[in-house]
Structure formats: C-alpha cells, structure tokens
C-alpha positions as CSV (number, residue, x, y, z in Angstrom):
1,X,9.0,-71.3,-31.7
2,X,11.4,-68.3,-30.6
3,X,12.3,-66.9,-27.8
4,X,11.0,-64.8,-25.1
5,X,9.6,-65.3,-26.4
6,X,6.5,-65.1,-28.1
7,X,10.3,-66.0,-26.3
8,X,10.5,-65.3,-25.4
9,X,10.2,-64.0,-24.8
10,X,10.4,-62.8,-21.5
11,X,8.5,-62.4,-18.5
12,X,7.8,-65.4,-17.1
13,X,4.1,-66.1,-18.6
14,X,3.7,-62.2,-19.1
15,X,3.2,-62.1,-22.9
16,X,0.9,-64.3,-24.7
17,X,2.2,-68.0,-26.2
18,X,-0.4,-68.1,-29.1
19,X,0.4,-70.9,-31.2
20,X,-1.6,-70.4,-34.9
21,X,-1.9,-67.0,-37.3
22,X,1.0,-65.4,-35.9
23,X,2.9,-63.6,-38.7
24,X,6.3,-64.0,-37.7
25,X,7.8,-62.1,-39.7
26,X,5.8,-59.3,-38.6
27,X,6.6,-60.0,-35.1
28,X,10.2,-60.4,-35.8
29,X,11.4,-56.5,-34.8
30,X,9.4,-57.1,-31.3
31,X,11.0,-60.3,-30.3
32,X,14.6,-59.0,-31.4
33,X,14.2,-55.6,-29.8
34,X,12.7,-57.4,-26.3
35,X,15.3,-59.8,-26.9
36,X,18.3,-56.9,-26.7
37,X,16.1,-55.2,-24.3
38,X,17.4,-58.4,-21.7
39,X,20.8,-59.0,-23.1
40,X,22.8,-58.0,-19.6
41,X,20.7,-60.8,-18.3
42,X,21.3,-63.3,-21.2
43,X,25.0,-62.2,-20.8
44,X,25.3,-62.9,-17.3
45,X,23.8,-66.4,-17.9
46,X,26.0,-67.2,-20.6
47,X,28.6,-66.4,-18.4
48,X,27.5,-68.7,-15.9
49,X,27.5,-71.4,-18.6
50,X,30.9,-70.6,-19.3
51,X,31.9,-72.2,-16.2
52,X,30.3,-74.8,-16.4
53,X,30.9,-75.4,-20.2
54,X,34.6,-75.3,-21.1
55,X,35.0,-75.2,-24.9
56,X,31.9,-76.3,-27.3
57,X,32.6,-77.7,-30.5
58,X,28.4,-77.2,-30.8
59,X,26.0,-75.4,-29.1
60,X,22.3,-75.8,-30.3
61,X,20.0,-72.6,-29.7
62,X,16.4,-74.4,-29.6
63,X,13.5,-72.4,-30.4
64,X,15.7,-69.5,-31.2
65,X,13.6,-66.8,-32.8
66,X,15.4,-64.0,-34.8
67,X,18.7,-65.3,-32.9
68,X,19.8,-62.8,-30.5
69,X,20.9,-64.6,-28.3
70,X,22.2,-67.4,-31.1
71,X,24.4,-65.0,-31.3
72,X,25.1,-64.1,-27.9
73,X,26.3,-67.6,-27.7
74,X,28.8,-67.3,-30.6
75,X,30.5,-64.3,-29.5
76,X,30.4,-65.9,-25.4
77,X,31.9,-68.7,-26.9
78,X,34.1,-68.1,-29.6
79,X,35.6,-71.2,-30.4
80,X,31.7,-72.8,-30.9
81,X,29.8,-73.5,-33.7
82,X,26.3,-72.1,-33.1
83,X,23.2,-73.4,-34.8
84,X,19.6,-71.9,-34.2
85,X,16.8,-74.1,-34.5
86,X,13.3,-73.2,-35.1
87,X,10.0,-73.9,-36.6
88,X,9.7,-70.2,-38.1
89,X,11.9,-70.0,-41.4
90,X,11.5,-65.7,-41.6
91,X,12.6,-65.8,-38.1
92,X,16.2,-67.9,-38.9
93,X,16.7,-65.7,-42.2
94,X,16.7,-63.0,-39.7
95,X,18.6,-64.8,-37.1
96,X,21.1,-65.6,-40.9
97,X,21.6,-61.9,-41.4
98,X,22.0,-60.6,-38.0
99,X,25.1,-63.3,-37.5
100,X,26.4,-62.0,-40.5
101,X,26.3,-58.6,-39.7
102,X,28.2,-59.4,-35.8
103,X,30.5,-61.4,-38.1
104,X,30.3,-64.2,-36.9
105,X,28.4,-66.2,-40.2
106,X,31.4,-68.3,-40.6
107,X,30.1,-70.7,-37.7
108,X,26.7,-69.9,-37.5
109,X,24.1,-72.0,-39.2
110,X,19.9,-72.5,-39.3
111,X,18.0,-75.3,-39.0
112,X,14.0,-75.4,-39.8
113,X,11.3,-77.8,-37.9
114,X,9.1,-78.5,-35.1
115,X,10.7,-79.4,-32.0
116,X,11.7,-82.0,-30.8
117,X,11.6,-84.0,-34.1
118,X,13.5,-81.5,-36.2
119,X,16.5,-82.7,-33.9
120,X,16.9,-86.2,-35.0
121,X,18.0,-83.8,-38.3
122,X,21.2,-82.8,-36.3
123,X,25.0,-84.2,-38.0
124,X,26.6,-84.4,-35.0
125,X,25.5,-84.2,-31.3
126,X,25.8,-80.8,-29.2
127,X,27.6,-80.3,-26.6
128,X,25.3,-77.5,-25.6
129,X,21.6,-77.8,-26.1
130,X,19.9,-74.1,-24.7
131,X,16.2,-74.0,-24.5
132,X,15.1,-70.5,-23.8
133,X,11.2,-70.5,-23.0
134,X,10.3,-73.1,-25.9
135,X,10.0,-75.5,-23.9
136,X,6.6,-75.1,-22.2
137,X,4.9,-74.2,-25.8
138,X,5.9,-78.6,-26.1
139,X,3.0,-80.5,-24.7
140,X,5.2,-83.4,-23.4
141,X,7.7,-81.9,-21.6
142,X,9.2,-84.6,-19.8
143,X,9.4,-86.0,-23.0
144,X,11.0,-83.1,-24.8
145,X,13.4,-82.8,-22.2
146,X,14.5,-86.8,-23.0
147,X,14.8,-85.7,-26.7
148,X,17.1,-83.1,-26.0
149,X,19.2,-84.9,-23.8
150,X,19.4,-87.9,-26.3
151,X,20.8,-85.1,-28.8
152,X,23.7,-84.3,-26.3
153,X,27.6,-85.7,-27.0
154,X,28.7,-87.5,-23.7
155,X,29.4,-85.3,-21.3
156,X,27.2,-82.2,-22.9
157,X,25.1,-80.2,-21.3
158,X,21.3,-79.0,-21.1
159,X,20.2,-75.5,-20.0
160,X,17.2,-74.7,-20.4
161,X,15.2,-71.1,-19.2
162,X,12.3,-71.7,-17.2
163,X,10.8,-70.5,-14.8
164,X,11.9,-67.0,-12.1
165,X,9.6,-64.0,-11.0
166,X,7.1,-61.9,-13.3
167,X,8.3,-58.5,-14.2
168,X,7.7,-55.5,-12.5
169,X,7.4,-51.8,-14.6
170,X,5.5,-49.7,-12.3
171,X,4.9,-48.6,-8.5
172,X,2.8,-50.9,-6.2
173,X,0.7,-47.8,-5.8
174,X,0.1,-45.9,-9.1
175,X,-1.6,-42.7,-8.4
176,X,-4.5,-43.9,-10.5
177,X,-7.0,-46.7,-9.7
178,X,-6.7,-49.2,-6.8
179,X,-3.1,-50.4,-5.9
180,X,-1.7,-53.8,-7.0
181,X,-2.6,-53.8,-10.3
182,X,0.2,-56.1,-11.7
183,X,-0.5,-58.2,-9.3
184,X,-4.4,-58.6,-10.5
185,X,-2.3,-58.9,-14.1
186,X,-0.2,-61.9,-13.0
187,X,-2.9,-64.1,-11.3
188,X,-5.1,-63.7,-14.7
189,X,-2.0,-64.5,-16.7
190,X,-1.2,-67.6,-14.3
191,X,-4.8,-69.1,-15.1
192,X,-4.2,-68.1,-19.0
193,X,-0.7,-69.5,-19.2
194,X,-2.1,-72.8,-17.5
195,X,-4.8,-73.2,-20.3
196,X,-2.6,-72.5,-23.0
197,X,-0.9,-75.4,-21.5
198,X,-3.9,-77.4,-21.0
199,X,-5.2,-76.9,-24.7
200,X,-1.4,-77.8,-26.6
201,X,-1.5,-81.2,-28.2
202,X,-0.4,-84.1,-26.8
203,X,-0.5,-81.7,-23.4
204,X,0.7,-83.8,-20.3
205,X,0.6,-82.4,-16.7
206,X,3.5,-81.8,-14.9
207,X,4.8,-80.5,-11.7
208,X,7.6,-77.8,-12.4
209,X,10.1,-79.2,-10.8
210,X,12.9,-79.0,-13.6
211,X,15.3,-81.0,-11.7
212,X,13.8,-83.7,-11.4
213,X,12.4,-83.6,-14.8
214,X,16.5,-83.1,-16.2
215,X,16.9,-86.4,-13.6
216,X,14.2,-88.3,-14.9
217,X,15.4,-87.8,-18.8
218,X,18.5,-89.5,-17.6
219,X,20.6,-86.5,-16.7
220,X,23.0,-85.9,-14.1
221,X,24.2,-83.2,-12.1
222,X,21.4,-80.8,-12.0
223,X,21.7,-77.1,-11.2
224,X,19.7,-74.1,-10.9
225,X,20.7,-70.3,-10.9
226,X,18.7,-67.4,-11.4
227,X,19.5,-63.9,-13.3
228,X,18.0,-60.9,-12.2
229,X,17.3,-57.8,-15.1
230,X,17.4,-54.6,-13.3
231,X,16.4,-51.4,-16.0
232,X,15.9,-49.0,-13.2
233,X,13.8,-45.7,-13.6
234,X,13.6,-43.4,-15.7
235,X,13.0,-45.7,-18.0
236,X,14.8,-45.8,-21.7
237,X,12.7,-45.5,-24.8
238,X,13.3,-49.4,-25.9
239,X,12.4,-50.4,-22.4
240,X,9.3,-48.4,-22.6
241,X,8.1,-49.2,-25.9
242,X,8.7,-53.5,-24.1
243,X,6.5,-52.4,-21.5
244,X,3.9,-50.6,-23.8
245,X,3.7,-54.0,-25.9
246,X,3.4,-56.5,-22.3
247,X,0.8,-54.4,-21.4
248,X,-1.1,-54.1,-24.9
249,X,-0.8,-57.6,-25.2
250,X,-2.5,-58.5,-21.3
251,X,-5.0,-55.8,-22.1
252,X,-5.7,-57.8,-25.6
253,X,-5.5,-61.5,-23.7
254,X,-6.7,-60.9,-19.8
255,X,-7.8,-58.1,-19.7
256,X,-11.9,-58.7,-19.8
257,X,-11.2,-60.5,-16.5
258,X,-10.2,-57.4,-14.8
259,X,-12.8,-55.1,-13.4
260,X,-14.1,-51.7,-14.8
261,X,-12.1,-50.1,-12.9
262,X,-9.0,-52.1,-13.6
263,X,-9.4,-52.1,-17.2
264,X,-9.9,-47.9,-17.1
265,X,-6.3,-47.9,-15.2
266,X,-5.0,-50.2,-18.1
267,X,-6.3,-47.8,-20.8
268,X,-5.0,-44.9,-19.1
269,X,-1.7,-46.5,-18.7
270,X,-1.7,-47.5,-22.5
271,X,-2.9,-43.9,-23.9
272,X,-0.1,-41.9,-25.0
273,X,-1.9,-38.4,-24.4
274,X,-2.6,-39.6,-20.5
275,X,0.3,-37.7,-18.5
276,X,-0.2,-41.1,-16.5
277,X,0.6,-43.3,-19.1
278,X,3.5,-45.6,-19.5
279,X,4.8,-43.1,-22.7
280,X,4.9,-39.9,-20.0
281,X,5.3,-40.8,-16.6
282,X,8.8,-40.7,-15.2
283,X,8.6,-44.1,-12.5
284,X,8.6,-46.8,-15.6
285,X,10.8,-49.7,-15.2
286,X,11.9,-52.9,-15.9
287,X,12.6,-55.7,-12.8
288,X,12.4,-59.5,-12.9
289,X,14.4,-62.4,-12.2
290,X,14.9,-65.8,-15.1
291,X,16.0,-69.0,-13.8
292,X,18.3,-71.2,-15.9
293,X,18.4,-75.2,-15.3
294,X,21.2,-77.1,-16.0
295,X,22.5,-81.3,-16.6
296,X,24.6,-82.9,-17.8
297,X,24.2,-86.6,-20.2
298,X,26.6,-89.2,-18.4
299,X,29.9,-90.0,-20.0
C-alpha cells in the first residue's frame, strides 16, 4: 500500500484504491510527485506531531509508498530512526534512494509485507506508528488499528490520516456545462469508495468515528486536527498535471455514471487543445482539508 495514496494519496476518496494489476513501479513518479505536491500540508502535520511527540527513538511510516513523507519524518525529527513499511518492494527501493539522496540513509530503513501482519516482523516497538490513507484499503479496521497499537512502546503514539474534505480545483460555475460538477464527481466517488470497501477481504463495516475506534483498540488520549492545503490560482504546472491525473482517473472509474452532458464537460476539461481545459485555463487550483487522528498506548 502507499500513500495518498493510490496514498495516497490524497483527496479524501478522490483517486481510485484499486487493489490487483497495479504496476507500481510505473505509478511510482505519480504518487511521489502528488506526494510533494501536499508537502506544506504534511509539514504542518508533522509539526503538530512534534508537540505532541517529543523525541522518537522509532517512527514507523505504514503503507508508505515511494517515502516522501518517510522522509519528511526523518528530517521533522532528526534524532528518529525512520522505517517505511509496505507491501510494494519497487516502491521502498524508491523510498531507499530518495533517503539517500536527502541524506538521511544512515537512519532510514525498509520493510516489505502486507499490513498488519508484516508488523509482528518489527525489532523493537515504535514509538510513532503514522498511517497515511492505508488504513481504509484494510478490511478490518478496528482490527488493524489494534495491531498497530499493540506495535507501539508504552507511552507511543498512533496517528493515522483519515478522513477531511474532498479537494476543490475549479470554480463552482465553470463556464461550460451545468454548475456543480465536482460536486456530481464526489457523490459518485462516495458510492465507489464505499464498494471498494465493501468488496476488500475480510471487509467489516464500521462507522468513521476514529476516536472511538483509537479507544476501542485500547488507546488513550485521542485527538483530532485537520490541515488545510491551499495551492491557490494560477495554478503551478505540478499542481496541474495532479489535477489532470484526479480527473483522468474519475473520468476512467465514475465517470459512466455522469450524464452526457457531464461527461462532455469532463472531456473538455481533460483535452489539452480545449482553451477550457485544465492544461489552459487560468482559475485551476488546488483546496482541501486532511484530518490526522491521534492516541496514545497506556504506560
């Protein structure tokens, strides 16, 4: 799993969580570039956990992808050792390389398996377990979260990122078709998010209340905070080409459950030689909100 995921993301449920044929490393340069696309937001979190988590010895990155923020986490907390785990192996050789190239290889390590199991391969217990959007692609959340916490030293926290607002790029009102179209977008990725869900194995239903879920793994303590990304217009050639692939990708999964009309707008929006397209026009942006939870394992 990595983040924003596929990750990661990102957008809460706005890019697709397909779980077989994906050739990672082909999707690696997507996932790191959306991933350094919402760095000031991961940044801002990671400050936030700073407060709350004075001096790591070990800070686990689950489902970390091509480990940008792995690596955010080593240089927030210098004094940490940082290990990114995930099931993709050409994802962590990337995540190898690109904490090697920051420098910081010396305390940066990989670790390869399906979550949660792959944690019972841990040496020692973390103080910091962060699970950025892997955890709904776990049937069993409740528990997932329960594995987690068991991997936590006494006193160690979980955070995981769930959860917040779906991204906005565009004007309410386009200038092209009818108004509200990522609106339309987000109620047909709701009901495709909550069959991914349904169809993952071992899938158990659960209300979204993380709290209590931390609580009823047996943590204390629990906290919530959310981080807003603000790319404002005009819109920066990395945060277009993240908004060209979220809409490709809703077009490719949802988007035979808009109308005609709907679907026209979409193209339009997606063909470079349109002057209303998201390559041309000058209104593009990039606003959302991700929420981070937070407990801690009793002493």
């Amino acid at each position: 799993m990595a983040h924003d995921h596929h990750h990661q993301h990102t957008d809460t449920h706005t890019h697709p969580h397909a779980h077989t044929d994906i050739d990672w490393a082909e999707m690696a340069p997507h996932l790191e570039s959306q991933a350094e696309l919402f760095a000031p937001l991961y940044e801002h979190a990671l400050g936030w956990l700073g407060k709350e988590v004075t001096e790591p010895g070990l800070i686990v990155d689950v489902g970390s992808g091509p480990g940008v923020v792995s690596c955010l986490f080593a240089e927030a907390f210098p004094g940490a050792r940082v290990l990114a785990v995930d099931g993709s192996e050409p994802l962590l050789d990337r995540a190898t390389a690109r904490a090697e190239r920051l420098g910081v290889g010396d305390r940066f390590g990989v670790l390869a398996g399906e979550l949660p199991g792959v944690l019972d391969r841990l040496d020692y217990p973390a103080d910091l377990l962060w699970a950025g959007h892997s955890l709904h692609h776990l049937g069993d959340q409740r528990a997932a979260l329960t594995a987690f916490g068991e991997r936590l030293a006494p006193g160690g926290t979980l955070a995981i990122l769930e959860g917040g607002l779906p991204s906005r790029f565009l004007p309410r009102d386009l200038g092209i078709g009818r108004a509200g179209l990522q609106a339309r977008l987000d109620a047909l990725q709701e009901e495709w998010f909550a069959q991914m869900r349904t169809d993952l194995p071992g899938a158990v239903a659960e209300a979204e209340d993380w709290p209590a879920l931390l609580g009823s793994a047996g943590l204390k303590y629990a906290r919530s905070r959310s981080f807003l990304i603000d790319l404002p217009a005009p819109a920066s050639d990395r945060a277009r080409a993240y908004v060209t692939e979220i809409l490709s990708r809703l077009r490719d999964t949802v988007g035979e459950g808009l109308d005609a009309d709907d679907r026209t707008t979409l193209d339009r929006l997606l063909d470079p030689a349109d002057p209303a397209s998201v390559h041309r026009r000058s209104d593009v942006f990039v606003l959302g909100a991700r929420t981070v939870h937070t407990a801690v394992r009793p002493v």
